[in-house]
SELOGU-797703 format. One line per 8 residues: number of its first residue (from 1); their letters; for each residue y, z, x of C-alpha. Coordinates in Angstrom, 1 decimal. Each point is the difference from the previous one (the first is absolute). Last residue first. Layout:
NUM = A = Y,Z,X; ...
//
This chain:
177 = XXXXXXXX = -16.4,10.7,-6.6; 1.2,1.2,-3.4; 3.2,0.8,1.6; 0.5,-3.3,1.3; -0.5,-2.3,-2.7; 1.8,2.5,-2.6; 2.8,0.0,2.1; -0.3,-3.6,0.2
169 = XXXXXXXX = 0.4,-0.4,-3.8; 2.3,2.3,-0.7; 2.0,-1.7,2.3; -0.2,-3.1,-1.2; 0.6,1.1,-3.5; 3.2,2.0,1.1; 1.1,-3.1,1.9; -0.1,-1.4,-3.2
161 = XXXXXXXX = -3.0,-2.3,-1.1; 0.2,-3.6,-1.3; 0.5,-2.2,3.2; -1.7,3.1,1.7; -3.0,-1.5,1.5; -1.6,3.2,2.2; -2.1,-2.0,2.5; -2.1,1.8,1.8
153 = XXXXXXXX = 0.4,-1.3,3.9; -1.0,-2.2,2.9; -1.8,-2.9,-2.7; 3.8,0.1,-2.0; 1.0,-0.4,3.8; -1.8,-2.6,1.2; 0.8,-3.7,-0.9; 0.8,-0.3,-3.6
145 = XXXXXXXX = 2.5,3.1,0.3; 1.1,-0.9,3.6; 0.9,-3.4,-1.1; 1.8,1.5,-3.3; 2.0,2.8,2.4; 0.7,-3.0,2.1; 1.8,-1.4,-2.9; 1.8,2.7,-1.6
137 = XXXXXXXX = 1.3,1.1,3.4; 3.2,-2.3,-0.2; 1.2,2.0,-3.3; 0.4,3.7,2.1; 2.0,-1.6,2.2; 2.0,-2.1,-2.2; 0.9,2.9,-2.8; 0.2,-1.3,-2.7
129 = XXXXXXXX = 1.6,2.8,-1.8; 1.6,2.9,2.1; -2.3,2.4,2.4; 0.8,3.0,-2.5; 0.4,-1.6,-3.3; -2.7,-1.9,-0.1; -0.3,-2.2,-2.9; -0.8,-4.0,2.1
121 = XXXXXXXX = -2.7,2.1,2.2; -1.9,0.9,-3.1; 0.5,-3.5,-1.9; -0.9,-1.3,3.3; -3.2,2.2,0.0; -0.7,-0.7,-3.3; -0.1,-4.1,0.3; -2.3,0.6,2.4
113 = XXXXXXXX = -2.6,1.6,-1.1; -0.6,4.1,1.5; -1.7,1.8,1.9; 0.3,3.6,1.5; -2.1,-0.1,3.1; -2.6,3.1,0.8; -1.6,0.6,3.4; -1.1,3.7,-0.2
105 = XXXXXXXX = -0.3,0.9,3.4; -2.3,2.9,2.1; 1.7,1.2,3.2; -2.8,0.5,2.6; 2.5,-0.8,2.8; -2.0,-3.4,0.6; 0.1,-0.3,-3.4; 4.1,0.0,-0.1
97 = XXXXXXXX = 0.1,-2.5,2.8; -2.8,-2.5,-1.7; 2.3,-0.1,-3.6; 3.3,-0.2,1.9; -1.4,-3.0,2.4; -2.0,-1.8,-2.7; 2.9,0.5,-2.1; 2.1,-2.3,2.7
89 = XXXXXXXX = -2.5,-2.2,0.8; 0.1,-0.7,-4.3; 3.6,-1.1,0.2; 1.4,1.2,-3.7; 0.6,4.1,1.0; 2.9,1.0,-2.8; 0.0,4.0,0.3; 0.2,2.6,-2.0
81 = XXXXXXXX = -2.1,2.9,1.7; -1.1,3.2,-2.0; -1.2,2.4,2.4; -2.9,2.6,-0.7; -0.6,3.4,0.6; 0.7,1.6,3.3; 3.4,0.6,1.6; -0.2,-0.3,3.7
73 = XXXXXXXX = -3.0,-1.7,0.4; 1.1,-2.3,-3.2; 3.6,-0.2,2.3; -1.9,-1.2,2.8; -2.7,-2.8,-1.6; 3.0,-1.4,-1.5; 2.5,0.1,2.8; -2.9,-1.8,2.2
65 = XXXXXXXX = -1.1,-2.4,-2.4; 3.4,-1.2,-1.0; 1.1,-0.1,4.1; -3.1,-2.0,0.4; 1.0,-2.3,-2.4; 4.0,-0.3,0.8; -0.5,-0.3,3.6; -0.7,-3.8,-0.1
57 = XXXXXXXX = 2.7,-1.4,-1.2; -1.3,-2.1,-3.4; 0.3,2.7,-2.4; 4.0,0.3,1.1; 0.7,-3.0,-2.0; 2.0,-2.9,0.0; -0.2,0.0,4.0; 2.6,-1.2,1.4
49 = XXXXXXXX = 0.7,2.9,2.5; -3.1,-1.5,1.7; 0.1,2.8,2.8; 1.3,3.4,-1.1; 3.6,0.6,-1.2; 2.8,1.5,2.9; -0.3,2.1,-1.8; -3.1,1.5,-2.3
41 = XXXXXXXX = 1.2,0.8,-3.9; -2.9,-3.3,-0.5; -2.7,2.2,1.2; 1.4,2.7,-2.2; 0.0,-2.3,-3.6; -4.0,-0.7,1.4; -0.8,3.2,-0.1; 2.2,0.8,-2.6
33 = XXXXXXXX = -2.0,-3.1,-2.3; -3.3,2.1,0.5; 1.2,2.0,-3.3; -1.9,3.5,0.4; -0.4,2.0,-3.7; -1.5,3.1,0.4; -3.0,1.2,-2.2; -1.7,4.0,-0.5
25 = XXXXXXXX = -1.5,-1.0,-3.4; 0.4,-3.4,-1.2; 1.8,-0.4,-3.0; 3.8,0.2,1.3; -0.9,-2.3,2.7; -1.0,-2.9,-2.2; 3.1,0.2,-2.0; 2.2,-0.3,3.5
17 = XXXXXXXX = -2.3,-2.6,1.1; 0.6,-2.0,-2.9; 3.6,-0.3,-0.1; -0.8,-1.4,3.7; -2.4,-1.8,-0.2; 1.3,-1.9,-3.7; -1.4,-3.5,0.9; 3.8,-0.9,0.7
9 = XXXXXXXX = -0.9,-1.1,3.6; -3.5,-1.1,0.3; -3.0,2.3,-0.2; -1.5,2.6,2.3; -0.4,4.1,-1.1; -2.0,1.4,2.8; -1.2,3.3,-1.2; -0.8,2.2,3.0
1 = X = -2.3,2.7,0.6
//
């Protein structure tokens, strides 16, 4: 199985997934982003080299469905995944690939209001305060929110919770399932 953890950057994922993976039984956590961090290590770089981000090539969602569905054969159990998916073509890709492997998901995204995520992405101490990448996806996160993704998903709101809430509460979600 695999528990999809979406939400915008500075939702918590990844502090999350760590949390998450210590309370569910025989769990890895897989973060998608080295798939797409070793299609951009490729030189000379691949066509559209100005791409703003390596979702859009199109390698990058097979290659996620691939690894993942390989190293669960491998491994067994379930993978945590981390990963920021806001264009719904894309998730419909990911989400169809894995099921086509018979690879069950858990789509959950971490949610929270805005003025919490900057607040979040304005105190980080490893990416650096306001940060401009992770800022300019605050808006297309919203118009993927109201348009399909908080339909796509279970929506864990943690504006109040700490990532040891959150993941309480999607452990608890998946193993009761």
């Amino acid at each position: 199985m695999i528990v999809w953890l979406n939400g915008t950057h500075g939702a918590g994922k990844t502090t999350t997934a760590a949390l998450v993976q210590r309370l569910i039984p025989d769990s890895r956590v897989f973060d998608a982003e080295k798939v797409g961090e070793t299609l951009m290590d490729i030189r000379p770089k691949l066509p559209g080299a100005g791409v703003d981000n390596f979702q859009h090539w199109p390698p990058w969602r097979p290659l996620v469905v691939e690894t993942a569905r390989r190293v669960l054969d491998f491994a067994g159990g379930t993978l945590v995944m981390p990963m920021t998916v806001l264009v719904e073509r894309y998730w419909r890709e990911i989400s169809t690939g894995l099921a086509q492997h018979g690879v069950p998901v858990r789509h959950f995204v971490l949610h929270a209001d805005p003025a919490t995520l900057r607040e979040r992405i304005a105190g980080d101490t490893v990416i650096g305060p306001d940060s401009p990448f992770r800022l300019a996806y605050l808006e297309p996160y919203a118009e993927a929110a109201r348009t399909w993704l908080h339909a796509a998903a279970e929506v864990v709101d943690t504006t109040h919770l700490t990532p040891a809430e959150a993941a309480r509460r999607i452990a608890t979600a998946v193993v009761k399932n």
